[in-house]
BANU-215665 format. One record per residue (C-alpha): residue in three letters; x, y, z. Coordinates in steps of 0.05 Angstrom, whole numbers, padded with zeros to 5 digits, always signed. Example, Ala and Ser with C-alpha at 12.3 -4.5 7.8 and 13.67 -1.06 7.14 Angstrom:
REM BANU-215665
ala+00246-00090+00156ser+00273-00021+00143
***
This chain:
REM BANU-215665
unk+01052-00645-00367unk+01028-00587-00336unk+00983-00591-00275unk+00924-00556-00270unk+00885-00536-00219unk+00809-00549-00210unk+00768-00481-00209unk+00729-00476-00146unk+00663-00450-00161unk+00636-00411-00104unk+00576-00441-00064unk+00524-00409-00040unk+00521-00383+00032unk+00470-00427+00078unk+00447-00431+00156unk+00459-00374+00200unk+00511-00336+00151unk+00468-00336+00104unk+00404-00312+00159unk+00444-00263+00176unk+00457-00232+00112unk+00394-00231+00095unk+00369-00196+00158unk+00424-00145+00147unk+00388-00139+00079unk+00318-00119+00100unk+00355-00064+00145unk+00354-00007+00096unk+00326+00055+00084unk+00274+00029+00038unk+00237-00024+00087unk+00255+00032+00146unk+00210+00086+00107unk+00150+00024+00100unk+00167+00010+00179unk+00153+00082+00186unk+00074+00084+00148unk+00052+00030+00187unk+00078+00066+00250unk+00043+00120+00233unk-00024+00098+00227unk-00039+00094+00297unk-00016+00165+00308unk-00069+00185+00251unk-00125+00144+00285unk-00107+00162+00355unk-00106+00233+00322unk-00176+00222+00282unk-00217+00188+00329unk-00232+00245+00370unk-00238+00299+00313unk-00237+00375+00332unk-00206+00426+00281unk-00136+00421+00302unk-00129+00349+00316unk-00166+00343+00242unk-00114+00391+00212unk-00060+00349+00245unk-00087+00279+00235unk-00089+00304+00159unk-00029+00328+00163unk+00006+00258+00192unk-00037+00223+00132unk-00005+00254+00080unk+00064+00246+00109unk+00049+00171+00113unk+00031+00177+00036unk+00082+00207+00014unk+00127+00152+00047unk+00098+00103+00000unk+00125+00147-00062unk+00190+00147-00024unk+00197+00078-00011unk+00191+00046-00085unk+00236+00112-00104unk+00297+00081-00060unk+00285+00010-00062unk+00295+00018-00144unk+00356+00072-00142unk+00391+00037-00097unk+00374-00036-00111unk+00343-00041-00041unk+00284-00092-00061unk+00276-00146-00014unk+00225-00192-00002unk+00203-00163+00060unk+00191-00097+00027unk+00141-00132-00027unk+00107-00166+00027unk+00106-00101+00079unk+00089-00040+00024unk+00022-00066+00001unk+00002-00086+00065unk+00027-00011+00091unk-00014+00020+00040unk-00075-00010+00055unk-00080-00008+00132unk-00059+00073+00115unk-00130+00075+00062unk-00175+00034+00109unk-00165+00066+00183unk-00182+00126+00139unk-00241+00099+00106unk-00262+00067+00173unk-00251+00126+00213unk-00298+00164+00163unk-00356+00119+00155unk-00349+00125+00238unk-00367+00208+00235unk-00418+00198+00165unk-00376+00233+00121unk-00373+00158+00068unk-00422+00123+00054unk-00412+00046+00086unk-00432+00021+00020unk-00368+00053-00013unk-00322+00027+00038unk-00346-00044+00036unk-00339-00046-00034unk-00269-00023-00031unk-00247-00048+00034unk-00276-00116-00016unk-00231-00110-00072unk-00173-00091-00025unk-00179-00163+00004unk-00195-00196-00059unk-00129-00169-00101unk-00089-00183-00048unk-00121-00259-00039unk-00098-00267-00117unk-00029-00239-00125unk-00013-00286-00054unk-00044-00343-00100unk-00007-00316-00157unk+00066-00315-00119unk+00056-00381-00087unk+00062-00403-00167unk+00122-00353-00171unk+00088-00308-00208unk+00085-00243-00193unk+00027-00197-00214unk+00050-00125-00215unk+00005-00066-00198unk-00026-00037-00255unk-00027+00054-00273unk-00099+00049-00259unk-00090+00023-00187unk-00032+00069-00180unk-00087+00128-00197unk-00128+00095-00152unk-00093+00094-00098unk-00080+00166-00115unk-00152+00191-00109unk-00156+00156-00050unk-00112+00185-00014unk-00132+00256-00036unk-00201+00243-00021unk-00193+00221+00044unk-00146+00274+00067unk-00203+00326+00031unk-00265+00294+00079unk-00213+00296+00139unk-00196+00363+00130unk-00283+00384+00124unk-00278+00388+00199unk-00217+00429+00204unk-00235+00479+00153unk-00297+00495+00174unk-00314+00558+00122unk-00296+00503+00063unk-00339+00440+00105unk-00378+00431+00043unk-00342+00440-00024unk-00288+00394+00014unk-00345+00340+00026unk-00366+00342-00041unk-00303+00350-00074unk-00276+00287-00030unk-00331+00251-00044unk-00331+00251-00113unk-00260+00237-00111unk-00271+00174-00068unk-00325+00155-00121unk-00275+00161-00175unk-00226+00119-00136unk-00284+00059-00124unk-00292+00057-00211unk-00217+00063-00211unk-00210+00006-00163unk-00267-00037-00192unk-00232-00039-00257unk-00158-00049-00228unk-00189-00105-00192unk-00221-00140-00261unk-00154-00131-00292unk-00109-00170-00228unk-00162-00231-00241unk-00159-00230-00318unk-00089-00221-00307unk-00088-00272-00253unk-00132-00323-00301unk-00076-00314-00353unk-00024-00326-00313unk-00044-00372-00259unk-00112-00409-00271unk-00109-00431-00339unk-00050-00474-00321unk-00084-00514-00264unk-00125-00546-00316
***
């Protein structure tokens, strides 16, 4: 009779192979270009918190750089299959330390009202409380357009209310423009933020009862 031979099936990889590999995973250019917004905050508030026209104009300049890296970042991560773990944790964590050392910085000179930024600096903290709640079930609550177009405005409007001090001739249709933008962003945010919990009460809450 004809002897056969068992098929090995391949096991997965454990202990320090397997730490390595995944290390060597997190190194791409994806999770590099997050690395590189959160290193760039500092520059913008080091920039920022002593504003004169050309450290505005720069400081503005270094925010939208940083903003543009979160476009970048999803953009690579999904053409080249580069989405890691790290990269969900680091990207929304990124993208709001980038929004509020801006918001911060301008409640700091008057040009937002501290009302606004509590209420967004609020819902920051509270979306980001339920989607940790939400992947601790293994669920994963994905960001919705509106937030993307709020995060949009926000960044526009804050670059707008930096640049007021920079620009001097344009000082006040920048203010206004940028704050009406950042207005738009708060009803923008308010209702991305009732559709994570609804979401999140689908999902996650009706199954704990």
């Amino acid at each position: 009779m004809p002897v056969t031979e068992a098929v090995k099936q391949p096991q997965p990889r454990s202990g320090p192979v397997a730490s390595q590999e995944g290390r060597a995973a997190n190194v791409n250019l994806a999770n590099l270009l997050t690395l590189a917004r959160i290193l760039l905050i500092p520059v913008f508030v080091v920039l920022f918190s002593s504003p004169t026209p050309k450290r505005s104009l720069v400081a503005a300049l270094v925010f939208v750089v940083a903003a543009l890296t979160d476009l970048l970042d999803g953009y690579v991560a999904r053409r080249r299959g580069q989405i890691t773990k790290l990269g969900k944790l680091l990207d929304p964590i990124a993208d709001k330390l980038l929004v509020l050392s801006g918001l911060i910085l301008l409640v700091q000179f008057d040009r937002v009202a501290a009302l606004v930024a509590i209420l967004i600096i609020a819902r920051e903290v509270a979306v980001t409380g339920i989607r940790a709640i939400a992947a601790s079930e293994g669920i994963v609550l994905a960001a919705e357009t509106i937030g993307k177009w709020k995060m949009t405005a926000q960044v526009v409007a804050i670059v707008l209310l930096i640049l007021e001090s920079s620009l001097l001739s344009l000082t006040r249709p920048l203010h206004l423009l940028g704050t009406w933008l950042l207005y738009l962003a708060l009803v923008l945010a308010l209702v991305s933020g009732g559709q994570y919990l609804v979401n999140f009460w689908r999902n996650v809450a009706t199954k704990k009862f």
